[in-house]
N, C-alpha and C positions, 0 to 999 in steps of 0.2 A: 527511330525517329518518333518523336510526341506526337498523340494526335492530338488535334484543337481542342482548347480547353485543358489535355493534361497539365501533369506537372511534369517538368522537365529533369524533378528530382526523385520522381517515382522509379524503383526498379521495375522490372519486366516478371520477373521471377524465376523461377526452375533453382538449382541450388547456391550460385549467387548471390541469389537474393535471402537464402536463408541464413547463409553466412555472413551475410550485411548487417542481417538485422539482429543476428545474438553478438554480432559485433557492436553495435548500439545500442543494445543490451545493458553488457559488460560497460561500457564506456559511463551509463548511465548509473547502475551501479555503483561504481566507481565516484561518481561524480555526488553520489548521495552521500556516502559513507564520507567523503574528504570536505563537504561543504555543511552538510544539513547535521547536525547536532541532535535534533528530535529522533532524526531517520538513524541514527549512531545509538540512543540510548533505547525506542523500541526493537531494535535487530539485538540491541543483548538481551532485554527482555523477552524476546524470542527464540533465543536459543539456550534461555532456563523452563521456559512455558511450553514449549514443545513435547521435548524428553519427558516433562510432567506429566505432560495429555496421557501419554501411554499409561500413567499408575494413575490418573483422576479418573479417567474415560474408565466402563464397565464393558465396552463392547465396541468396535470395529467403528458404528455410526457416531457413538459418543466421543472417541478419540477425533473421529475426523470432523466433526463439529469445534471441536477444540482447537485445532489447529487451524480450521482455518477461519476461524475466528479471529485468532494472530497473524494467518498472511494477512487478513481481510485491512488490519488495521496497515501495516508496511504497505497494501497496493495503495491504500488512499492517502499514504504519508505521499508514497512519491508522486500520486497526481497534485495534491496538495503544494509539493515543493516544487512541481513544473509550473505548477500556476504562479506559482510568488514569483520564480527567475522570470517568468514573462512578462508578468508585470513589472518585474525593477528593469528588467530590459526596454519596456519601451518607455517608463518615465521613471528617474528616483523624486521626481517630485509628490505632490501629496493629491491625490486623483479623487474624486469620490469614488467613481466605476469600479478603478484599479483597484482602490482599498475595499470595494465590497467584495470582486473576485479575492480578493485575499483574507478577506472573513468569511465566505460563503467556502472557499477549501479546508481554513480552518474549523468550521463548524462539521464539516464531515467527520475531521478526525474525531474531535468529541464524540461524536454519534458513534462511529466504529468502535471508540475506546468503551465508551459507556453500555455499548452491548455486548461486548466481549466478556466485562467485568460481567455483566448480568448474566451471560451463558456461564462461565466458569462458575460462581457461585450458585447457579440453577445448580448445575450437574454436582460440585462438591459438596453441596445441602442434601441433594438428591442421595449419593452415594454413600456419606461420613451420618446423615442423620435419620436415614429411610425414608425421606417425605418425598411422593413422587407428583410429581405437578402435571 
């Protein structure tokens, strides 16, 4: 039974619940790949950028800098793309609100992408030309 004020759609936990949720997960997932185009063309750019980290990276810290540099940009795609499906869910009209959450998710990705580039070229200047910053 909920108690006041929950959600009636919260689980309780124990492993249920853990199986719920990589259930929603996947589903999500799933839902990116078959709708979101952006979330399709960085997931390939992400599994050429990865493999690479291991021969750009010089060291353990510098590999994983790199990588997740590239998850970093895929998590804020898919926050990004839950913000858009929310906003066309509750209006496809033309909102100002609505349309600033959906420039304000889009601004993130630029930021993610635009530091990512900036770490990659840090470290492949750093490695290919000896300059260490």
């Amino acid at each position: 039974m909920a108690t006041p004020g929950s959600s009636p759609y919260k689980s309780t936990g124990g492993i249920r619940r853990l199986a719920k949720a990589m259930r929603y997960s996947f589903q999500g997932f799933k839902a990116a790949l078959k709708y979101e185009a952006a979330f399709r063309h960085e997931l390939a750019l992400a599994m050429l950028l990865i493999p690479a980290a291991f021969f750009l990276g010089r060291n353990a810290l510098e590999v994983m800098v790199l990588i997740l540099c590239v998850v970093l940009v895929l998590v804020v795609e898919l926050l990004n793309s839950a913000i858009e499906a929310l906003a066309d869910a509750l209006s496809v009209e033309i909102h100002p609100l609505l349309g600033r959450a959906k420039d304000l998710g889009s601004a993130a990705v630029m930021l993610s992408l635009i530091f990512t580039v900036a770490t990659w070229v840090t470290i492949g200047v750093s490695r290919y030309l000896g300059h260490h910053f």
